[in-house]
Structures are given as C-alpha cells and as structure tokens.
N, C-alpha and C positions, 0 to 999 in steps of 0.2 A: 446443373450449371457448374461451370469450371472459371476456374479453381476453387474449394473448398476449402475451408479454414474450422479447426476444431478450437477446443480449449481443455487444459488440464487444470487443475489448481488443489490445492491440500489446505482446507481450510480447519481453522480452531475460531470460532467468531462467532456473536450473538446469531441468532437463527434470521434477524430481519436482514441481517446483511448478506446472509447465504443465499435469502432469496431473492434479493436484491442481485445481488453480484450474478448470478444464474439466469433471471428474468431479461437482465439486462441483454448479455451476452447473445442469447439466442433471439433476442428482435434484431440483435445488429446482425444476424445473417450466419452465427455459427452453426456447422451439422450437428455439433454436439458438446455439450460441457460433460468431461469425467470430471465427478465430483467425488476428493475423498474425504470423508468427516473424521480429523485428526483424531477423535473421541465420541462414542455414541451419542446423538444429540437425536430424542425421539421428538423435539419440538421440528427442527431443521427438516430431520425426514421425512414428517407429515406435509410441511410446504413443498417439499422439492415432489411429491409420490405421484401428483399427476401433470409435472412437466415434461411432455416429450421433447427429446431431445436430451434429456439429462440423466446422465447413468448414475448413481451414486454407490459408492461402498465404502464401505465404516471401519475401519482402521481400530480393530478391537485387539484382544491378545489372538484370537484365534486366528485374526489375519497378517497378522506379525511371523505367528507359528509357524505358518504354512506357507510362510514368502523364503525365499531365498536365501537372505540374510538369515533365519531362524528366532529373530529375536528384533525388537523395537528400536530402531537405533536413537539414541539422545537426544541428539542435535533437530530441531524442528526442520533444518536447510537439508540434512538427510535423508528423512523420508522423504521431505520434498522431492526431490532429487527420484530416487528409488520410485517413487509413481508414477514420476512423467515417462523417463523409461520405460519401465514396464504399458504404459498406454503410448510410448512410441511406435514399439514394437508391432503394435495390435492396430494403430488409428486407420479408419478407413478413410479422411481425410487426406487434403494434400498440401496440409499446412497444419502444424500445432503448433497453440500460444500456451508459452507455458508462463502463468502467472501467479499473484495475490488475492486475497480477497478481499484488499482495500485497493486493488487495481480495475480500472473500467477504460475499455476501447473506448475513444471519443466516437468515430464514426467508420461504421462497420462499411457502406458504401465505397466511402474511400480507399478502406483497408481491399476489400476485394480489388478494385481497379489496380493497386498498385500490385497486389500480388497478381494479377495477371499482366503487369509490363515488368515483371521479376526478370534478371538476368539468366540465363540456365545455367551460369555457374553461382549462382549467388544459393549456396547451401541454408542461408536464413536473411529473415528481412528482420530487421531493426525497429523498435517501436521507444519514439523518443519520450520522453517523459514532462507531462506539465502536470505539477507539484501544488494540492490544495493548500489555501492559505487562508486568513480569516481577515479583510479591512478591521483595523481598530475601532472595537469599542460595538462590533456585530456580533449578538446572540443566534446563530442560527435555528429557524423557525424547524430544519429537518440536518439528519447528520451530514447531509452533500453539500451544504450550504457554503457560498464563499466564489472568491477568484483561484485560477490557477495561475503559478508563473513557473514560468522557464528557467535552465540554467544560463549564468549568466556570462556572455562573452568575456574573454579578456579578464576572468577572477581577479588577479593579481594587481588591476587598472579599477575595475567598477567594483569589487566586493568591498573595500573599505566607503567606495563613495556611501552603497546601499545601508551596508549594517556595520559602518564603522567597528568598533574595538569588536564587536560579537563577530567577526569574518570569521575567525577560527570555530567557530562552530556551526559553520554552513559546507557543503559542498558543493563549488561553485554556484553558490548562491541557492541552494536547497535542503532542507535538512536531511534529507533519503536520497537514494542512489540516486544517479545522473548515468546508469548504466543502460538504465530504460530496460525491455522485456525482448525475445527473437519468437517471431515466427519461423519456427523450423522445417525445412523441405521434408516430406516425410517419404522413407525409402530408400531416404542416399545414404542409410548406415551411419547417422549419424547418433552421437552420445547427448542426452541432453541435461543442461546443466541448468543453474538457477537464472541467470542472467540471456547468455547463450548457449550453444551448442558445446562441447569442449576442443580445445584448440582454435577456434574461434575461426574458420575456413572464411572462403568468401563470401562475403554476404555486402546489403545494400541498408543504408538507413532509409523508412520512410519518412516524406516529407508532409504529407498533405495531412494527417491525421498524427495523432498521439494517443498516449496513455494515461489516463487519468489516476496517478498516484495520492490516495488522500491521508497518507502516511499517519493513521489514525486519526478515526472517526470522530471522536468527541476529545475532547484536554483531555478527557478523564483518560481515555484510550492509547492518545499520546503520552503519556505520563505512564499507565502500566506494562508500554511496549517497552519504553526507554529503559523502565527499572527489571523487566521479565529478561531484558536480555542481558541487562548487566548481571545477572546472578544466573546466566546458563551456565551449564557444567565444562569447566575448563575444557579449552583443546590446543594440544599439540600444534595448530596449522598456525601460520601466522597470520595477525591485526585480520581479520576478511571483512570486518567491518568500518577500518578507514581511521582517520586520525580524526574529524569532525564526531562521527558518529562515539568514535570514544569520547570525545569531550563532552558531548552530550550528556552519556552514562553518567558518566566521574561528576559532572556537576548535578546530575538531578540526586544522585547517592548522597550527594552533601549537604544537596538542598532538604532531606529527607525533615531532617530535625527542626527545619522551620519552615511550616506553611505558604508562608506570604512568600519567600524566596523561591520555592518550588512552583510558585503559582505564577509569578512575575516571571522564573525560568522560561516556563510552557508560553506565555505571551510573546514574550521578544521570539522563540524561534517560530511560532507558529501565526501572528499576528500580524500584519503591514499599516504602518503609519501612511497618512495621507501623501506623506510627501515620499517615502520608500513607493510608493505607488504611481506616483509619476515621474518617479526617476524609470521603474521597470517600463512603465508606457514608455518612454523615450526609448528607453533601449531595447524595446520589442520587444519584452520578454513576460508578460502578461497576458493572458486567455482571461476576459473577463463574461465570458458565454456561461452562463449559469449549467446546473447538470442535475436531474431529478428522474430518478429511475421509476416513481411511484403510476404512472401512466405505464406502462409497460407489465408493472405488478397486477395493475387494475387488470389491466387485457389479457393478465393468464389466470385473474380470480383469485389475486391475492391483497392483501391491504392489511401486513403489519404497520407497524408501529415505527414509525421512522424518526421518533420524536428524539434531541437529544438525552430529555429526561428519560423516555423506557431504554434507549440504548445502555445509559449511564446504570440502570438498574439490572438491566441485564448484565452487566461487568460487573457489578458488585457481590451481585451472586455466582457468576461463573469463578470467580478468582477469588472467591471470600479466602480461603485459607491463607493466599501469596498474599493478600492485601492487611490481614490481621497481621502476615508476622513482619513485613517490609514495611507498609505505611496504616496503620489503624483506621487513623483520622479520616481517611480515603473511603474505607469500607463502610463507613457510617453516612446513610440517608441525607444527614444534616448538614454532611461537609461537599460546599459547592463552591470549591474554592478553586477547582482545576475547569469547573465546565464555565463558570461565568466570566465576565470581561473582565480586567485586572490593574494595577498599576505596573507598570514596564518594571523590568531585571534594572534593579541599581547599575547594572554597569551602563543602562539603557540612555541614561541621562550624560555620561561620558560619551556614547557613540554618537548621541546628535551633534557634541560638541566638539570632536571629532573627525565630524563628517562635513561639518558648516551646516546642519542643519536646521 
C-alpha cells in the first residue's frame, strides 16, 4: 500500500516505554520502527526481539567506533541526528518520522491519508503537537494518563489570561517545543534534523492528526529531564533550547535545595486547574481523548508495567548516580514528592490573582 511511513527514534528510557513507544507505532501502520538503544539495555532488547517490524541496534562503543564520526558525540541531539541520517539514507519507506520516545502518533489512519494528498513539492509533512498535562489534583492510574493541550493562539493576548505571571515559562502555552516533528520525503536528498529536515524546504502542516508529546512521563521524569539537561556539557551553538525552556532549568536548579519548591515547580508547569481548563476548551486548544497504548502491548504479548510507581523505580535505578550527586532525596524510594499531587509554585497564588481567576 502507498504511501509508507517509517520511524526512527534514539532512545535512553525505562524498557516499558521502549515498548510501548514501538508497539504503538507499528499498529498505527508504520513499515518499520529503526530503534537505537542510546545504551545497552538487555531488558528493552528482550521486549523489542520478537516485534516484526522493529530493527533495533545498540549504540555501544563499538558502534560509535565504527560510525563515521569515530567516536560518541556528547550531545544526546547529535547522535540523534547522526541516526536518522544514516537510516535516511538506507529507509525503504516513503516517509520517515523522525521522533522521541515520549512522542506517539495520535492516529496513524489519518497520517497515511494525509500523506497521500501530500503536495509533490512538499519535501516534508509537519506533525503538530498536543502537549500532556495532568487536571489538578489527578494521580495517574498509568504513565499516559491525562488531557493533552495545544499551543496557544495569540500567546501574547491568551498566555497571561491562562497562566498569568508563570507565562514566561511556557512556550506558547506549553512547556516543550511547539515545533512539532516532519515526516520527511524519503529520496529527495534530503538532511534530516531534529525537528525538520535542514533548511526547512517546502513542506505542509498536517491538520487532522498530531503528536502526542508527553514531555515526561511521570514528575519524577519531568524533573530529571529539566535537571539532565541543565547540566549537558556546554556548547558553543546558541540558546537551542529557547528562553522558556531555560527558565525552566534555572528555576528547577534553584528549586534543588528545597523540596516542596521543586515539587510545587513540576505542578504549576505540568498540572491544569479547573478553570485553566475551560479557559483552553474555549480557546480550542484541549484534546481531552484519553491515550493507552497497553491494548496494542497486549496484541504483540507484551504486558509491562506501566504503573507510575515501577516507571518511577525504573528512573531511580537508571540515573542512580545523576540523582545521588544533583538531587539525593529524589533517588530515595521514600521521596514522593515529585510523582504525587502537590500545592501550586508560590508564585501560583499571584497568577490566579493576576489573571482574575
């Protein structure tokens, strides 16, 4: 059937979400997820070993060695980068999505339709982004759990209405990119990059379908992205990660020293009061269509643990070392201060006031 749509993605993530993220993919219709495991995980490979459809390679020193480059580059955005290439070149597909592993195609039907009313000059198709969020005061029963919302029209008009004095730490109204993900035409010589292709040629956004960006799975998740990428090894390039996303950094750094402030942080960005909630219904900018990849796991014979609690313990062990020397009290079983529901960021009580809320 034409047109065919692949997937690439370079993941470092607990093993339920590799197989999740992979299981998902390929019901919604793709010929193939290249999977590469940023670091041997013999848990991930043994779920991924009888998905067809799923190529996986392990990104060890010896595949470092033998690439190109000769050596492992730093930046996690560069190998990315460095992979999908290399499986651009090679894809039998006539469409690569080159994404996350906290990113899910809403619905793969749609995506094909629209890539078959594709423009022939449209060198990639556009995949917009709707942003998991948590209604206040909601424990998630699984790590998908939640509403998604949109970026927000007219930021500069609606982002004070929504999150008053915290607007500077949104972009347009989401805490993670608004750059969305490109389905890239495969053949036309094209470079592929994190976002888009490079130089950004013609292409089309699609409308009917999005990306489901859950910009970390659990608080706990959220909180070790924020602090893991504030401490990547300096680069020369400029901000690439935006003025919001730094403010993010710089305050969860600050918040390190005190708990309940780091805790109250993670809630105001990633939480929706009732009434930020029917502000985005009015302004259309809300998916409140739930999303649970665990049917799909079931139908390939698989059934990890999608619980917030094993994810959160899977994180604790993965990143024991970053979490001992950056936040202690994190690494420890007993502190549940990032995954449970919380009292809003001090300034939280200012933005209602603010906002007229």
């Amino acid at each position: 059937m034409k047109p065919t749509w692949a997937v690439v993605a370079t993941l470092d993530e607990p093993a339920a979400l590799v197989a999740a993220f992979v299981a998902h993919h390929l019901a919604q219709g793709a010929a193939k997820v290249h999977l590469f495991l940023d670091q041997p995980d013999a848990e991930a490979q043994a779920m991924l070993a009888d998905l067809p459809g799923c190529e996986v390679t392990v990104c060890d020193a010896s595949y470092w060695a033998a690439s190109a480059h000769g050596k492992r580059p730093a930046l996690h955005t560069s190998r990315q980068v460095k992979n999908a290439r290399q499986v651009y070149a090679r894809c039998g597909a006539d469409w690569l999505l080159h994404c996350d592993g906290d990113e899910f195609l809403r619905d793969g039907v749609m995506l094909r339709a629209e890539l078959a009313r594709a423009p022939a000059k449209a060198m990639y198709m556009r995949l917009l982004v709707a942003e998991r969020a948590y209604p206040r005061g909601a424990v998630g029963a699984q790590i998908f759990s939640g509403v998604f919302r949109h970026e927000l029209p007219d930021y500069p008009h609606h982002g004070p209405e929504v999150y008053g004095e915290m607007q500077a730490y949104f972009h347009y109204g989401l805490t993670g990119h608004r750059a969305g993900k490109a389905l890239v035409r495969v053949g036309a010589g094209m470079q592929m990059g994190l976002h888009a292709p490079l130089g950004k040629p013609a292409h089309k956004a699609i409308q009917s379908t999005r990306l489901l960006h859950f910009d970390g799975l659990t608080r706990l998740h959220f909180t070790l992205k924020l602090l893991r990428r504030a401490h990547e090894p300096p680069s020369h390039a400029s901000n690439r990660h935006g003025a919001a996303r730094s403010t993010q950094f710089l305050s969860m750094c600050e918040a390190m020293a005190a708990p309940e402030m780091r805790t109250a942080l993670v809630a105001v960005l990633k939480e929706l009061e009732p009434d930020q909630i029917r502000q985005l219904r009015r302004l259309g900018a809300l998916d409140e269509t739930g999303f649970d990849p665990r049917p799909v796991l079931a139908a390939a014979g698989l059934a990890p643990d999608l619980s917030e609690a094993a994810f959160d313990a899977s994180l604790r062990q993965r990143y024991a070392g970053f979490l001992q020397k950056h936040a202690p009290d994190l690494a420890r079983v007993s502190s549940n201060r990032t995954t449970a529901s919380s009292p809003r960021h001090p300034s939280s009580a200012q933005t209602r006031s603010s906002s007229g809320r």
